[in-house]
C-alpha positions in Angstrom: 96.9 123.5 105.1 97.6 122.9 101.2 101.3 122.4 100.5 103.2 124.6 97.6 103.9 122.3 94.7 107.4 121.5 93.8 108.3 121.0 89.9 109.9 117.2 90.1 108.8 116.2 93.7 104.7 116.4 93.6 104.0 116.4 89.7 106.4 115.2 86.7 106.3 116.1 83.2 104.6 119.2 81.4 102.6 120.9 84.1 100.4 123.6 84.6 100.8 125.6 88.0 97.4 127.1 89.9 97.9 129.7 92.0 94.9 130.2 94.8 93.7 132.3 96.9 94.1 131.2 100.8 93.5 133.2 104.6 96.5 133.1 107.1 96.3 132.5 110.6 95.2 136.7 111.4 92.4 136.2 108.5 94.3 138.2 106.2 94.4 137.0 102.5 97.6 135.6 100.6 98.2 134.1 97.1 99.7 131.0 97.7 101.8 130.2 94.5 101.4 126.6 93.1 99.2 125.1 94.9 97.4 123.1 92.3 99.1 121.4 88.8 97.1 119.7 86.1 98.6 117.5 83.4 98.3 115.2 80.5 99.1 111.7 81.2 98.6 108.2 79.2 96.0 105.8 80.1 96.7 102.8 78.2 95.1 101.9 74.7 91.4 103.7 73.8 90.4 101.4 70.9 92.3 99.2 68.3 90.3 98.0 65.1 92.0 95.6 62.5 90.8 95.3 58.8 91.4 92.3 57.3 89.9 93.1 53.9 92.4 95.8 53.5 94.8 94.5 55.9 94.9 98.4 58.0 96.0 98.6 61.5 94.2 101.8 63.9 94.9 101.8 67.3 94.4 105.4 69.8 95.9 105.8 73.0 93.5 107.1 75.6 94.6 110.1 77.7 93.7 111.7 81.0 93.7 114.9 82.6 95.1 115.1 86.4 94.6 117.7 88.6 95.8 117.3 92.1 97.1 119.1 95.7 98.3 118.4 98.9 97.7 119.1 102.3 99.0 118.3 106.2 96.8 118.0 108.9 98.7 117.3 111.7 100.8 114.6 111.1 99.1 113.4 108.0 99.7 114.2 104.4 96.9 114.0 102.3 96.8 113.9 98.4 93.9 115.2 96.5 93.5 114.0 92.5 91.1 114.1 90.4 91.1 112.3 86.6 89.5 113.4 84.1 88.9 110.7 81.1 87.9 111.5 77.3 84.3 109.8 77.9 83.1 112.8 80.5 83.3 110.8 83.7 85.4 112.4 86.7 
């Protein structure tokens, strides 16, 4: 039930395609090509630290990684993602 991925429709920007393994309807195997993408995306600021002594400005932007898929089951399109953040938490 996973839908092939489409560059510009499902995920934007600099992508990595997954290919997967998958079972037709006769139980016969297939490689279903882009079924999964992962990419980089922006999450806003990480820290910022200001000091005054010296008068020097650090700021880092935090970043996250995305993987995701699709799927229809029966008239419902379903949307699978999963963020990965810089601190280890899923």
């Amino acid at each position: 039930m996973v839908n092939q991925l489409q560059l510009g429709c499902d995920c934007l920007g600099a992508i990595t395609y997954f290919d997967i393994p998958a079972a037709d309807d006769f139980g016969l195997p297939y490689v279903m090509t882009n079924a999964v993408c992962m990419r980089e995306e922006g999450y806003g600021m990480l820290w910022k630290h200001y000091e005054s002594r010296s008068s020097v400005l650090e700021m880092r932007r935090s970043h996250r990684l995305v993987t995701r898929f699709f799927c229809a089951v029966t008239n419902y399109d379903c949307g699978f993602f999963w963020y990965l953040y810089q601190d280890g938490t899923i």
